[in-house]
SEKOLVEX-624501 format. One record per residue (C-alpha): residue in one letter; x, y, z. Coordinates in steps of 0.25 Angstrom, whole numbers, plus 2048, in hexadecimal, padded with zeros to 3 digits. Layout:
N
SITE;code;east;north;up
SITE;A;X;Y;Z
...
//
This chain:
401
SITE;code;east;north;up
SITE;X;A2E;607;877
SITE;X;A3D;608;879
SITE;X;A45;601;883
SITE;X;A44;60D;88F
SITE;X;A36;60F;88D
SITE;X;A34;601;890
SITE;X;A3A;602;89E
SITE;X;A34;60E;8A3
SITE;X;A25;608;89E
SITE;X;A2A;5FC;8A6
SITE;X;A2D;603;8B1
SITE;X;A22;60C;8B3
SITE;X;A18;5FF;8B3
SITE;X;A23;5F9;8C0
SITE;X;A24;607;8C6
SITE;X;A15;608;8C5
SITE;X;A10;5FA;8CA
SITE;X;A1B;5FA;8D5
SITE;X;A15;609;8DA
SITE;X;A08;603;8D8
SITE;X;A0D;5F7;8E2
SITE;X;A13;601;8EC
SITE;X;A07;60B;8EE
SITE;X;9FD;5FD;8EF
SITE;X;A05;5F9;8F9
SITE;X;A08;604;901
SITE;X;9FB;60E;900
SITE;X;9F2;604;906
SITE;X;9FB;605;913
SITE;X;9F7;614;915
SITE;X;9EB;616;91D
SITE;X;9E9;626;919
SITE;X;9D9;62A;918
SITE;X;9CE;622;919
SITE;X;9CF;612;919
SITE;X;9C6;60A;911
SITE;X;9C2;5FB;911
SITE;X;9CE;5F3;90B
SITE;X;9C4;5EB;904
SITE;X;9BD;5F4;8FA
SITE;X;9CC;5FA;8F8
SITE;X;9D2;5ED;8F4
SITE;X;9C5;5EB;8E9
SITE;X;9C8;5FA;8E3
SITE;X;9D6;5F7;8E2
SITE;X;9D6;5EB;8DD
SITE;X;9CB;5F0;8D2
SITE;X;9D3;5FD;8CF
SITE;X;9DE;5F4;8CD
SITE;X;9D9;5EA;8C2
SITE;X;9CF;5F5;8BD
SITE;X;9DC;5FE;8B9
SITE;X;9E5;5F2;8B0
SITE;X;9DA;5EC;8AB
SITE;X;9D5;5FA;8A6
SITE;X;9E3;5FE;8A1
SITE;X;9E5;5F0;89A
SITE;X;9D8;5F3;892
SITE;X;9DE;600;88E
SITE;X;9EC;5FC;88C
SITE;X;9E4;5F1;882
SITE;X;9DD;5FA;87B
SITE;X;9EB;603;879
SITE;X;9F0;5F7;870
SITE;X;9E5;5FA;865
SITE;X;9EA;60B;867
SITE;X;9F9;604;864
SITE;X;9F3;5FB;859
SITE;X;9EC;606;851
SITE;X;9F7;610;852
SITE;X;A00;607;84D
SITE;X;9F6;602;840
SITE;X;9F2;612;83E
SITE;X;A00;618;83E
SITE;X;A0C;60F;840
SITE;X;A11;605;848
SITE;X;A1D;60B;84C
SITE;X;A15;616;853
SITE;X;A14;613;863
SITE;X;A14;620;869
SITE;X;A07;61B;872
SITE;X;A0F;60E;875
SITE;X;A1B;615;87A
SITE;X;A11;622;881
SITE;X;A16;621;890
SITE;X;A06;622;893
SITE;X;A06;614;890
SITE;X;A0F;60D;89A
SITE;X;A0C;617;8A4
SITE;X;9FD;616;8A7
SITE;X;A00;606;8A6
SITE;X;A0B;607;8B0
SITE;X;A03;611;8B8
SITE;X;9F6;609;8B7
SITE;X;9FF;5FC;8BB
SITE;X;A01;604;8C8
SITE;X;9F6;607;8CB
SITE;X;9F0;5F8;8C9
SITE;X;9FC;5F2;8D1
SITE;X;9F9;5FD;8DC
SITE;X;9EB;5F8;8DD
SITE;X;9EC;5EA;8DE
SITE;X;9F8;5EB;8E8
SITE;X;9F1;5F6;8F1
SITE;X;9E5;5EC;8F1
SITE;X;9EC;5DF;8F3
SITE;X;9F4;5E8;8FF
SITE;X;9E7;5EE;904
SITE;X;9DF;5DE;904
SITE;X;9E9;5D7;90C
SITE;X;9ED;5E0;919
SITE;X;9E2;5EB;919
SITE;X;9D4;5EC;91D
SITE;X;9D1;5FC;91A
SITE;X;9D9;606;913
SITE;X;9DD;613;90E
SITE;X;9D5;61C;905
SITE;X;9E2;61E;900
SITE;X;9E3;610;8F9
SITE;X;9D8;611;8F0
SITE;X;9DA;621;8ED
SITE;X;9E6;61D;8E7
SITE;X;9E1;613;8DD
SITE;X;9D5;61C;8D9
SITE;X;9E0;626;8D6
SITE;X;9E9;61D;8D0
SITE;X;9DF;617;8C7
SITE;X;9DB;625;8C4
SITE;X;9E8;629;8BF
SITE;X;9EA;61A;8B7
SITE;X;9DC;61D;8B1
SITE;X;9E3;62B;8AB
SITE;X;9EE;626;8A5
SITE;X;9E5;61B;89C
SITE;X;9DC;627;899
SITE;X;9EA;62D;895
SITE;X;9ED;621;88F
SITE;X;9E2;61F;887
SITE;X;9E2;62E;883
SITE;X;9F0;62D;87C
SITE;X;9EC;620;874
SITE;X;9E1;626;870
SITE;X;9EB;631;86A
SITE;X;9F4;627;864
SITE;X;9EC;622;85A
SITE;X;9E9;62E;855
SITE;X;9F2;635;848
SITE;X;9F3;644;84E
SITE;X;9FA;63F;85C
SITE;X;A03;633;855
SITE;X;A08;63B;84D
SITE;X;A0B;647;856
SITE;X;A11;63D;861
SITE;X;A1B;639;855
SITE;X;A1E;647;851
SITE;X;A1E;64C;861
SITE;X;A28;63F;863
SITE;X;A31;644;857
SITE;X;A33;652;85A
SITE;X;A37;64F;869
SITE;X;A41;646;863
SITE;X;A45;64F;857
SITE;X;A48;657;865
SITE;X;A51;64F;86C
SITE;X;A59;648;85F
SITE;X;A59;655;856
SITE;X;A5C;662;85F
SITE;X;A65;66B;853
SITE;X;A61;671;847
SITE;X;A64;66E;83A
SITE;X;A72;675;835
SITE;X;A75;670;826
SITE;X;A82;675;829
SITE;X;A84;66D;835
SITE;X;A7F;65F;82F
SITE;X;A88;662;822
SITE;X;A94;665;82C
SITE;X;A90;657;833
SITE;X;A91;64F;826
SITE;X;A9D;653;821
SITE;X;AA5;653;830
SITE;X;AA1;644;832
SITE;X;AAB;639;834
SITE;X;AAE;62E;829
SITE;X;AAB;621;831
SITE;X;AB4;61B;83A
SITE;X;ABE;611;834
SITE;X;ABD;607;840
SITE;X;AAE;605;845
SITE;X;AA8;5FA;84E
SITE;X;A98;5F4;849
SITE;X;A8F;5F2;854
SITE;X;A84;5EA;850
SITE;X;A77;5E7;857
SITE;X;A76;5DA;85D
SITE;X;A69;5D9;865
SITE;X;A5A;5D7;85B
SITE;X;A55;5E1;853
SITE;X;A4F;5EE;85A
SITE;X;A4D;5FD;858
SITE;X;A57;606;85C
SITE;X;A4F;611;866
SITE;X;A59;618;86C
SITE;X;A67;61B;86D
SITE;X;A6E;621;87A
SITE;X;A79;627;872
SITE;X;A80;62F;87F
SITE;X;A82;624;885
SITE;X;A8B;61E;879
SITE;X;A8F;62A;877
SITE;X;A96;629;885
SITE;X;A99;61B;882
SITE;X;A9F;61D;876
SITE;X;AA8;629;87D
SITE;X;AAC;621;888
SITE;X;AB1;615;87F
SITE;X;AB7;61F;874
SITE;X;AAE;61A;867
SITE;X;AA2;61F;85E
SITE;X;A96;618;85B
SITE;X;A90;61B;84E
SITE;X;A81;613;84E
SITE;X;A7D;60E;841
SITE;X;A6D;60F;847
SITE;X;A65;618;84D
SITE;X;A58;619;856
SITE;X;A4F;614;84E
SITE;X;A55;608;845
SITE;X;A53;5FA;849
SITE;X;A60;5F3;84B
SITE;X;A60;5E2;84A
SITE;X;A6B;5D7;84D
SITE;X;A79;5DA;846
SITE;X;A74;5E7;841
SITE;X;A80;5F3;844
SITE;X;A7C;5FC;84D
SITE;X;A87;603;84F
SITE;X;A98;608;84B
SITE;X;AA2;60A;856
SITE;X;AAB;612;853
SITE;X;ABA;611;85D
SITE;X;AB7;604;864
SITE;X;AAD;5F9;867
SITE;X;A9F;5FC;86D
SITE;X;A97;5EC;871
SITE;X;A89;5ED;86B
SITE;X;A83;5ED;879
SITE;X;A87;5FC;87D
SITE;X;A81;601;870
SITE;X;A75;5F9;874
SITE;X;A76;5FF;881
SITE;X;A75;60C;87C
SITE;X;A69;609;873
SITE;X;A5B;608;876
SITE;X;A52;5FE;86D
SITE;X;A44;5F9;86D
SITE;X;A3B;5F3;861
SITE;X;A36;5FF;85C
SITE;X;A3B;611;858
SITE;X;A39;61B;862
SITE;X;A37;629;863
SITE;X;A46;629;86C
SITE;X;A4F;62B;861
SITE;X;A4A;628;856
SITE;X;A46;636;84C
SITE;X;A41;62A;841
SITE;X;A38;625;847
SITE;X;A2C;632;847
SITE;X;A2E;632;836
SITE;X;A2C;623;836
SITE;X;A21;624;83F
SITE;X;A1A;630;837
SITE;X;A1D;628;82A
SITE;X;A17;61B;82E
SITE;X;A09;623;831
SITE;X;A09;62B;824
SITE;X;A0E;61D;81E
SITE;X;A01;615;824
SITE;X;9F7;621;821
SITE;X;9FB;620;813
SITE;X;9FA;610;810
SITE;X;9F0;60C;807
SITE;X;9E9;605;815
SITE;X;9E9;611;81B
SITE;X;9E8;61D;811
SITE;X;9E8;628;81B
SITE;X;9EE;633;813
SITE;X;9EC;63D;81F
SITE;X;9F1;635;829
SITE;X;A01;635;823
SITE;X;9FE;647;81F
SITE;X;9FF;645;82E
SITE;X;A09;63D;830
SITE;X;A13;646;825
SITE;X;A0D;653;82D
SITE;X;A17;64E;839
SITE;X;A21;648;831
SITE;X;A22;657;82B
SITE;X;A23;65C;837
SITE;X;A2E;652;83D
SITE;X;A35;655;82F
SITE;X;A37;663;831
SITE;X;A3B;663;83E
SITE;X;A47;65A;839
SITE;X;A4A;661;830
SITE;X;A50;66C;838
SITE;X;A57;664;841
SITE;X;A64;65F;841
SITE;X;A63;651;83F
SITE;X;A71;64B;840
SITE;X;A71;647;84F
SITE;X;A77;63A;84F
SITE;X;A85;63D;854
SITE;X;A89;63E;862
SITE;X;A96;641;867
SITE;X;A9D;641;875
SITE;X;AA0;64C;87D
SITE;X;AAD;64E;876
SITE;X;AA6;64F;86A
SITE;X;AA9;644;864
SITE;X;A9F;63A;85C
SITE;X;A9B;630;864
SITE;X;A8E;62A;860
SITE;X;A87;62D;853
SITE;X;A7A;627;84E
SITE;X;A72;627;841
SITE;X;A68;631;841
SITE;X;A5B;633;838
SITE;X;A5F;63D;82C
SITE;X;A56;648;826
SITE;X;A56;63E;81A
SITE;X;A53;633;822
SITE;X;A45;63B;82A
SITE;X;A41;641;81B
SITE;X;A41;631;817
SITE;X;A3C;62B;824
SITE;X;A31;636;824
SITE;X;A2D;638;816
SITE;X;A31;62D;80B
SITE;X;A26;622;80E
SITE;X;A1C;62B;810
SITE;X;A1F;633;805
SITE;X;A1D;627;7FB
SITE;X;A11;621;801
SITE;X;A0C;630;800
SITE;X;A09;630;7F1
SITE;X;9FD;627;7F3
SITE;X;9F6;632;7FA
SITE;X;9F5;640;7F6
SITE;X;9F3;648;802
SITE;X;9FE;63F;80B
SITE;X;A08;643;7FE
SITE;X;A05;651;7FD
SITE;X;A06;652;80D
SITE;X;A16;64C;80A
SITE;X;A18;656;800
SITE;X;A14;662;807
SITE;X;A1C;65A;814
SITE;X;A27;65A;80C
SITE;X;A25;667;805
SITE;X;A23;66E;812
SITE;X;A32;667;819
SITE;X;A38;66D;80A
SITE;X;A35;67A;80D
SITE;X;A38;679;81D
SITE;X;A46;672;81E
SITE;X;A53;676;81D
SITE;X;A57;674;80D
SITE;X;A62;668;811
SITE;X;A58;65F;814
SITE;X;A4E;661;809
SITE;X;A55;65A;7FF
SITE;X;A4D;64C;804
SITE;X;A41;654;804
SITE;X;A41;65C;7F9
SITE;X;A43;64D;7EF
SITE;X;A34;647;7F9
SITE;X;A2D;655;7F4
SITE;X;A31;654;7E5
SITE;X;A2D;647;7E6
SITE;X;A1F;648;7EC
SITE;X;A1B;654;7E6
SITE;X;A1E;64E;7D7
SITE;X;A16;640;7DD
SITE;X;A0A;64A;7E2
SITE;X;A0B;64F;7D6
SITE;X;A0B;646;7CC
SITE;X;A01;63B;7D5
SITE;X;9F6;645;7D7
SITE;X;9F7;650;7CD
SITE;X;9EA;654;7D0
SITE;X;9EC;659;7E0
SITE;X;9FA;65B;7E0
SITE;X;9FF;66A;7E4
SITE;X;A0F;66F;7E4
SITE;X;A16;66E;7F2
SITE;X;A12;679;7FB
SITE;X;A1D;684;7FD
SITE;X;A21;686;80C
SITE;X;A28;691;810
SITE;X;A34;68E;81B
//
């Protein structure tokens, strides 16, 4: 979980337990309705309130085993039901509603002799609504440990990135025109280098150094992007027309132990990999499990494709280059995406006849500068196909664009 996630789940447990404090206080003050012997009151509050977090540490328990089989079953780098917001939520909420209880109990106990109807209304409700969101809860663990909704809540994660990081068309004409205008590099550049432990790069807040860099009159040219993991000494930066310190390039930057979905187009095709990679070890040998796995990756593949995927250079408002940052290739996603899987697909009939119509069908579907890498896998697997299993093997489907 990155770095701003962790603050808002941290503070929706205080903002919870100090409402939850507040309204026990208060709301036995008000004597609206029907009054009701503080005694019994004080029993029900007190039993809703331990009744609540011990039934939500049972649950929260049993999630660990949802974490642990997902983790074995697909990859370890998958922690969508981790980082669900669901999670943190019906904890913090079901905080509340336990700290409500016990102060609204405690407050009743020491100055009252009756009370409002009003009191324990609200805890019934309360608890109601704290028994929904673990039925919620349990609903999308559930959901997480099977193949069809991991491997859509990758894909639906990727698109709405590819959404935001990738919003033009793919113009040959326009990438050519960008590769033959760029600079030579800077004589007279500065290394910044990462002084702090080894971490993951999560996110990088590149308009604020682009305005940093426009007030100070440099360019920063990053040598990493969202993604990598950066250790002691390791150069994370170039600085070109004067001195930046390491800590206003950290302050842009967010880190954390582990990828995220933020800015980080990679990681999805990883992800995808990994799945079709366990399925098809010999401890696992479930051929059907990575054909699903390449069914997404050809979709995120083909959506690429027609993009354009050269977004790593952001200038000012004078148009001058500011801030650039090493982006993910097409080469680079074909590699990331294909290349593993590929290989350990010869073991298994079915998973390499899937790659080769995969790679068949983004042939005949993507514009002709980018089938080059394609084109090289599809030779390969289909004379592999071919000269494994003689016996099955059938030509590459034709696919009209």
């Amino acid at each position: 979980m990155s770095g701003s996630r962790a603050v808002r789940r941290d503070l929706a447990q205080l903002v919870c337990a100090v409402a939850g404090v507040a309204l026990g206080v208060l709301l036995p003050r008000f004597s609206l309705g029907p009054q009701l012997d503080a005694g019994p009151v004080v029993t029900l509050l007190f039993t809703v309130g331990f009744g609540v977090i011990s039934l939500v540490s049972i649950i929260y328990s049993m999630l660990f085993l949802v974490i642990q089989f997902s983790a074995s079953t697909f990859t370890p780098r998958l922690g969508l039901f981790r980082d669900d917001p669901i999670v943190w939520r019906a904890f913090a909420f079901t905080v509340g509603v336990f700290v409500f209880s016990i102060t609204s109990g405690l407050a009743i106990g020491a100055r009252r002799t009756t009370v409002s109807t009003l009191v324990p209304g609200t805890a019934m409700v309360l608890t109601l609504v704290a028994l929904a969101l673990m039925r919620a809860l349990q609903a999308r663990a559930f959901r997480s440990i099977q193949l069809g909704h991991s491997l859509t809540a990758i894909a639906t994660r990727a698109h709405r990135m590819f959404d935001t990081l990738y919003a033009r068309p793919y113009d040959p004409d326009r990438a050519a025109a960008a590769v033959a205008a760029a600079p030579p590099p800077a004589a007279s550049t500065t290394a910044v280098l990462w002084s702090g432990p080894a971490v993951v790069v999560q996110r990088m807040d590149v308009r604020a150094l682009v305005g940093l860099a426009e007030q100070r009159g440099y360019s920063v040219a990053f040598l990493v992007s969202p993604g990598a993991t950066v250790s002691r000494g390791m150069p994370l930066a170039e600085v070109t027309g004067g001195e930046l310190p390491e800590a206003a390039l950290r302050g842009a930057l967010e880190t954390g132990v582990e990828r995220t979905f933020d800015q980080d187009p990679d990681l999805p095709f990883r992800l995808l990999a990994d799945i079709g990679l366990r399925a098809l070890s010999p401890a696992v040998n479930d051929p059907a499990t990575a054909v699903e796995s390449m069914d997404r990756i050809e979709d995120l593949l083909t959506r690429l494709a027609c993009l354009e995927l050269d977004t790593g250079r952001f200038t000012d408002g004078g148009g001058r280059l500011r801030v650039t940052v090493p982006v993910p290739d097409w080469e680079g996603y074909v590699r990331t995406a294909v290349d593993e899987l590929l290989f350990c697909a010869t073991g298994s009939p079915m998973a390499l006849r899937r790659m080769r119509d995969l790679l068949s069908g983004l042939a005949e579907r993507i514009p002709e500068e980018r089938c080059g890498i394609v084109r090289e896998r599809l030779l390969w697997a289909d004379r592999t196909g071919s000269e494994r299993y003689p016996l099955i093997w059938t030509a590459a489907p034709r696919r009209s664009r």
